[in-house]
C-alpha positions as CSV (number, residue, x, y, z in Angstrom):
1,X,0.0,0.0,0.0
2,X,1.6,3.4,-0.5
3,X,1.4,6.1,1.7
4,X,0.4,9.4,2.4
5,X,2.1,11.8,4.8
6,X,0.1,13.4,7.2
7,X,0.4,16.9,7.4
8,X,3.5,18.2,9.0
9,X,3.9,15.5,11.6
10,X,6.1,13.3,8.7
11,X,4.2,10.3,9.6
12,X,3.3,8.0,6.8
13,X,-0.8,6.8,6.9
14,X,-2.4,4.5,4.6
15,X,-5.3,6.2,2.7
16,X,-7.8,4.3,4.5
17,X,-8.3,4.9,8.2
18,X,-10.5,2.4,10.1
19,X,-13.3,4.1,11.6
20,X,-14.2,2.5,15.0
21,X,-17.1,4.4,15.7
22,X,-19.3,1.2,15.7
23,X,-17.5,-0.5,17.4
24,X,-19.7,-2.3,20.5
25,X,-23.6,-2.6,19.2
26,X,-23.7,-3.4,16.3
27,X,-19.8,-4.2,15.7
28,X,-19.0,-6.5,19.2
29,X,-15.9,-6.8,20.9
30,X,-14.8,-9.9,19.7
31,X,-16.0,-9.2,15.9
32,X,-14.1,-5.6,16.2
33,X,-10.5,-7.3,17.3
34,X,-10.7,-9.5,14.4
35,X,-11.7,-6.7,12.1
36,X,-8.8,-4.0,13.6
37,X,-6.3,-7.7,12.9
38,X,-7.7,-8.3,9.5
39,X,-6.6,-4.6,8.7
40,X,-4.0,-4.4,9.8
41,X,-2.9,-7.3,7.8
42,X,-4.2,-5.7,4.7
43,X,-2.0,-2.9,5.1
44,X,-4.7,-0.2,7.1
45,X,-1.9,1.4,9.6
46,X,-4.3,3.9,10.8
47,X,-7.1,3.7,12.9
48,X,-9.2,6.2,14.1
49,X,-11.1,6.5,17.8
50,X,-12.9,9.0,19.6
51,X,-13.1,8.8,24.1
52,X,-17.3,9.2,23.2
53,X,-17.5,6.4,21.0
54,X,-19.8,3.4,22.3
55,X,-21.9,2.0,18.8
56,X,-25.6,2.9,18.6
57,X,-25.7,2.8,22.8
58,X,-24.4,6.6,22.1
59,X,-26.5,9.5,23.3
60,X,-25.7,12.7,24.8
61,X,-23.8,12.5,27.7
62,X,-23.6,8.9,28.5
63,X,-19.5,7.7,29.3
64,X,-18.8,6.3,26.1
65,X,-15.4,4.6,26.0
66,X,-16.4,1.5,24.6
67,X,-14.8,1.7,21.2
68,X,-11.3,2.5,23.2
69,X,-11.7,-0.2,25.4
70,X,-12.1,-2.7,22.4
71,X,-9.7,-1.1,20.5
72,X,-6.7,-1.1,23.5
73,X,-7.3,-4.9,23.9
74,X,-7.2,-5.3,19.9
75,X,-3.8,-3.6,19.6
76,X,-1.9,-5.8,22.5
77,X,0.9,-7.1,20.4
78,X,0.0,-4.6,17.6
79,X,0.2,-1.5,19.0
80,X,3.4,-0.3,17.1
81,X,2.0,-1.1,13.7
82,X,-0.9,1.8,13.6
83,X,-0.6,5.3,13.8
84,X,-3.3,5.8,16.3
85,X,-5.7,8.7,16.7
86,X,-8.5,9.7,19.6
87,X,-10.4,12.5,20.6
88,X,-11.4,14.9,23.4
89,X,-14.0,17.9,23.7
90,X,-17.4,15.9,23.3
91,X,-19.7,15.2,26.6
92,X,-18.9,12.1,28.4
93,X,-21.2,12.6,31.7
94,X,-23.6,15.0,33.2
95,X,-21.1,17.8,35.1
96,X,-19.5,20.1,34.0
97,X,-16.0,19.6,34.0
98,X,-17.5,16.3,32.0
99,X,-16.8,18.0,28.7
100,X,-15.2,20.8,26.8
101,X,-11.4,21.8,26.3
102,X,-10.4,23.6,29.3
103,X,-7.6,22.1,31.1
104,X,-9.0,19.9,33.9
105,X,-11.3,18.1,31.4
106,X,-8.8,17.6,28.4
107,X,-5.7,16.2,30.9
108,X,-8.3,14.0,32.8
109,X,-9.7,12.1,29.7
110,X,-6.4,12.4,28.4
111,X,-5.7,9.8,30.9
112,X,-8.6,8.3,31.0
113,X,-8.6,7.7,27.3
114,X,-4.6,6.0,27.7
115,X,-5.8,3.4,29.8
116,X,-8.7,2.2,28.2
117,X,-6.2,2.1,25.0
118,X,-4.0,0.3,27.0
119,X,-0.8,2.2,26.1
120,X,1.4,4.9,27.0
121,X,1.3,7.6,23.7
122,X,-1.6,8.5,21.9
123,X,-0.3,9.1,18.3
124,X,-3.2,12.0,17.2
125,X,-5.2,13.7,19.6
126,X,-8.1,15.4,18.2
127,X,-9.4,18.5,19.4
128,X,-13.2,16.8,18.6
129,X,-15.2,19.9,18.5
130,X,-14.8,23.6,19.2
131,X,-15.3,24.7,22.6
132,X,-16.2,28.5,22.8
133,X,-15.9,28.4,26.5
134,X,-12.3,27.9,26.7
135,X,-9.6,30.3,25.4
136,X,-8.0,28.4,22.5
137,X,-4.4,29.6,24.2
138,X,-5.7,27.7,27.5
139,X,-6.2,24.2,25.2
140,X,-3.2,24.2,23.6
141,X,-1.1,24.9,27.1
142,X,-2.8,22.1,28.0
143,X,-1.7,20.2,24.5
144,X,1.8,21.2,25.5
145,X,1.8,20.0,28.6
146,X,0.5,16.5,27.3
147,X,3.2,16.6,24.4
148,X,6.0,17.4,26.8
149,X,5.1,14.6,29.1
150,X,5.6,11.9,26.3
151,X,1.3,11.5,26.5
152,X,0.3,12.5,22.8
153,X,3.1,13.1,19.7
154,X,1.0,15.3,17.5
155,X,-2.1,17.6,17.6
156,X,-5.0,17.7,15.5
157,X,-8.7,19.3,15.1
158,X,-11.8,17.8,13.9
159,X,-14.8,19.7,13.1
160,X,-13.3,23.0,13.0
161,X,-13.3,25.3,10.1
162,X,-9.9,26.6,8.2
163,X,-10.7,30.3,10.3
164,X,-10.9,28.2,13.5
165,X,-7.7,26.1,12.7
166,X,-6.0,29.1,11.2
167,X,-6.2,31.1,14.5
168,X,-4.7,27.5,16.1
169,X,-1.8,28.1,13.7
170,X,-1.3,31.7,14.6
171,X,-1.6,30.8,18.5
172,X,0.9,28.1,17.7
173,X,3.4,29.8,16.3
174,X,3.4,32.6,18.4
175,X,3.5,30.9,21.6
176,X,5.9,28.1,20.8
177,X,2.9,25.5,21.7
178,X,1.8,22.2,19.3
179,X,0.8,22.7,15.8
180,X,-2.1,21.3,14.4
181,X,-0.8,18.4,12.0
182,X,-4.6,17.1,10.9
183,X,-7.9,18.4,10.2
184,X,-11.2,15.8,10.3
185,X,-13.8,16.9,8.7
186,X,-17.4,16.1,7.2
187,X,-17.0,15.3,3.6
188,X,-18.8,13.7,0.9
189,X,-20.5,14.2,-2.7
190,X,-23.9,15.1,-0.7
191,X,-21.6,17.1,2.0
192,X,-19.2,19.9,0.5
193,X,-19.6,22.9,3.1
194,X,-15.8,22.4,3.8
195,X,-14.8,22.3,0.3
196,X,-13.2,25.7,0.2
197,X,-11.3,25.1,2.9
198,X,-9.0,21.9,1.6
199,X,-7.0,24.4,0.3
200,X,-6.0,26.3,3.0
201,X,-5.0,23.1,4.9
202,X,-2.9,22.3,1.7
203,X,-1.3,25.3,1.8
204,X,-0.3,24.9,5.6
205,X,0.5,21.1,5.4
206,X,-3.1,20.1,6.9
207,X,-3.6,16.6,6.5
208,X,-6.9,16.3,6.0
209,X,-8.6,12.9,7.4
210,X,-12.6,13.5,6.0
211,X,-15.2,10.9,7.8
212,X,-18.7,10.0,6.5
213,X,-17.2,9.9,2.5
214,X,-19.7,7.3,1.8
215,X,-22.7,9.7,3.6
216,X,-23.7,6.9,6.3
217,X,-23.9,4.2,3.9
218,X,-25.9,6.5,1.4
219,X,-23.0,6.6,-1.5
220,X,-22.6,2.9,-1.3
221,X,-25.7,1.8,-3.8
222,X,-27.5,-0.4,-1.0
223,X,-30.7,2.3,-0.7
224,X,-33.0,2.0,-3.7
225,X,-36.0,4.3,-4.4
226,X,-39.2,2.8,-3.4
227,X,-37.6,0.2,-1.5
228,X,-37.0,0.0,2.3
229,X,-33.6,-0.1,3.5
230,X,-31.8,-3.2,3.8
231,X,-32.1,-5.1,7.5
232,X,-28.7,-4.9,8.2
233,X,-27.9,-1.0,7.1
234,X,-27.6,1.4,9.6
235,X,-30.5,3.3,8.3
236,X,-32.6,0.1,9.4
237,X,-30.5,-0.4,12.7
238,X,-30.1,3.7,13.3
239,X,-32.2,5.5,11.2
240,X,-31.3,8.6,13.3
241,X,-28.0,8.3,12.3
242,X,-28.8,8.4,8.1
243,X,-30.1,11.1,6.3
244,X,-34.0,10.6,5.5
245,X,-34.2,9.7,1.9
246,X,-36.5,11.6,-0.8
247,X,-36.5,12.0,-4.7
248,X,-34.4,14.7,-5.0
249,X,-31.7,12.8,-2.9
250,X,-32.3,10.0,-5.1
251,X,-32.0,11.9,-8.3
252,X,-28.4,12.7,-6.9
253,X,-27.8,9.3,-5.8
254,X,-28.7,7.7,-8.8
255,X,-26.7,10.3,-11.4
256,X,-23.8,9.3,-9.4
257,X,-24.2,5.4,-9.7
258,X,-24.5,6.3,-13.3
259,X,-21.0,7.6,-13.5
260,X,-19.6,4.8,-11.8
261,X,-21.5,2.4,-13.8
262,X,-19.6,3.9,-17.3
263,X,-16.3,3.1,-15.2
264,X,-17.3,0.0,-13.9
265,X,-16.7,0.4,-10.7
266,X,-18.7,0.0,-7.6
267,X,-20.2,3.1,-6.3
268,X,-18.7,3.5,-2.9
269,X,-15.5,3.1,-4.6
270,X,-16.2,6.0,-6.7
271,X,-17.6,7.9,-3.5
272,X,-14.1,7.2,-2.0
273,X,-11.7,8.0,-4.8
274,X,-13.3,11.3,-5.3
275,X,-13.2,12.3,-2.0
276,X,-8.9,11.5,-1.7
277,X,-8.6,13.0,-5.0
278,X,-9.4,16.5,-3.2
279,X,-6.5,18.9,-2.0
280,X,-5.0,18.3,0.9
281,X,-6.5,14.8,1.7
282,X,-4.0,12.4,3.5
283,X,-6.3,9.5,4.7
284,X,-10.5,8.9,4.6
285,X,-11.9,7.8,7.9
286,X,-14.0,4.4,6.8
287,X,-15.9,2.4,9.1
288,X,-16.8,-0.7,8.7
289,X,-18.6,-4.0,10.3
290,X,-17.1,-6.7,7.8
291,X,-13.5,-7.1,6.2
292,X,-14.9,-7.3,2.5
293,X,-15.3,-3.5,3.6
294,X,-12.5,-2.7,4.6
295,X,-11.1,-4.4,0.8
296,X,-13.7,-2.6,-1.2
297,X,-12.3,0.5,0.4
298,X,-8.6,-0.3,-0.6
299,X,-9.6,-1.2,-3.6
300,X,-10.6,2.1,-4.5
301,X,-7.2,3.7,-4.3
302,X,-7.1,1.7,-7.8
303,X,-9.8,4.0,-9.4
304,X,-9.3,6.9,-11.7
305,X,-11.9,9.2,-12.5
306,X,-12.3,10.3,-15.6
307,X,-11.7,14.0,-15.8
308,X,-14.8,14.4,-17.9
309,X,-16.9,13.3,-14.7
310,X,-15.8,16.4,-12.6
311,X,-17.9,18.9,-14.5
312,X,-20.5,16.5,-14.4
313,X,-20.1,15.9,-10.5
314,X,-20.3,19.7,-9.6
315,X,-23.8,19.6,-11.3
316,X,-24.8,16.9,-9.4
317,X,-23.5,17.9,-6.4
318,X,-22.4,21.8,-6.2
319,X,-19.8,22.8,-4.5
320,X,-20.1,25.9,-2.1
321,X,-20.5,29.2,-3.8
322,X,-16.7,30.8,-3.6
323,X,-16.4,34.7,-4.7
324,X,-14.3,35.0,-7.7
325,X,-11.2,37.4,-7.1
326,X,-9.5,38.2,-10.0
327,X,-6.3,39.2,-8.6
328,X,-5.8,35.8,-6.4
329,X,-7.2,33.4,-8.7
């Protein structure tokens, strides 16, 4: 598999990063350990976790730390093979230090987050949301101190648009504190707010690491007009967690298949080589509850889109309106 470098942190990712998000109900423990193996053996040598993550038992507030758990007792033996990323920020109990990224909260599930993963470093720490109740000079103290104590290697932000990550930078730089190495974002055909953006991270050596590329299951070609959804997709198991379907979604949907259908290739395939063909992208965030999705997503580092299909995508799919400067462009 060749690599991608991620950001400015020199480390070398594969282009697909297991997702662990599922990972409990409906993915169980001992299913997940042999799906984290099975990637790892395939060549995956990133994986992606979040301190909130617990499957569909997720709501607001509740301790999460299931997906960590299972994924600190898959990587016993392993550990050294993945680059491996977590989060901090989102609520993970009802008081109010429970959430946020002020400096009691972020060190404390810092912590919390190493020994549920079972190991000493945590590779990529994600600043998971933006908190506006903490001074973004106060978080990345705390980042420092985590960095300096051997605790996390490199800094990253999910969620957070390029003014957000560019006032990170400036903070950076002008205190001597972490630099943000990685941006995760929303990104998909159907989800292109952040578009405009990719090119501000590729400018500043932002590796970008995009979840939901394949829309909740949506870009994949498993929901059919008129037809329920599958038993097994998550819009069955979750609907909360899918978009609601309609005709004009369809419409899209469908004109997209098309295109992959003159390629021959599947559609999530298609979904996933678009989206690491954008600027700045370093490795797409894919979860998955069988191997033979984790391979269909490798195999789509094979696919070339034809350049033909990018005019035709933006109708499909426009891209956010961007003011035209003359002078800069």
């Amino acid at each position: 598999m060749q690599h991608r470098v991620l950001g400015a942190s020199g480390l070398l990712v594969s282009p697909i990063c297991l997702g662990t998000m599922t990972f409990g109900p409906p993915v169980v423990e001992q299913d997940a350990i042999r799906l984290v193996h099975q990637a790892i053996d395939l060549g995956i040598n990133f994986v992606d976790t979040a301190n909130i993550y617990e499957g569909y038992g997720r709501v607001i507030g509740s301790p999460g730390g299931a997906s960590e758990e299972i994924l600190g007792k898959a990587l016993q033996g392993r550990r050294n093979q993945v680059v491996l990323a977590t989060k901090v920020g989102s609520p993970v109990g009802p008081g109010p230090q429970d959430r946020g990224l002020s400096t009691v909260h972020l060190l404390r599930a810092l912590d919390q987050s190493l020994r549920r993963l079972q190991t000493d470093t945590i590779d990529l720490y994600y600043l998971h949301w933006p908190d506006r109740s903490t001074p973004l000079e106060t978080t990345l103290a705390a980042l420092d101190q985590a960095v300096r104590q051997g605790k996390i290697r490199y800094v990253a932000a999910s969620n957070h648009s390029a003014a957000q990550l560019c006032e990170l930078l400036w903070l950076a730089e002008k205190g001597g504190l972490p630099r943000i190495v990685a941006s995760q974002i929303p990104f998909s055909f159907l989800r292109r707010e952040f578009q405009n953006d990719l090119e501000f991270c590729k400018r500043h050596a932002i590796g970008v690491t995009p979840y939901q590329s394949l829309q909740g299951g949506l870009l994949t070609g498993k929901y059919r007009r008129g037809q329920p959804p599958p038993s097994d997709s998550r819009a069955a198991e979750k609907p909360k967690w899918v978009w609601p379907t309609n005709d004009e979604l369809f419409d899209r949907l469908e004109a997209i298949e098309q295109l992959a259908r003159e390629i021959d290739v599947p559609p999530a395939q298609y979904a996933l080589a678009w989206t690491l063909g954008q600027p700045a992208m370093s490795s797409a965030v894919t979860g998955a509850r069988r191997i033979e999705q984790v391979q269909d997503a490798i195999a789509a580092l094979d696919v070339k889109i034809p350049s033909e299909h990018f005019p035709k995508l933006n109708e499909i799919c426009p891209p956010p309106w961007k003011l035209i400067d003359p002078i800069r462009n």
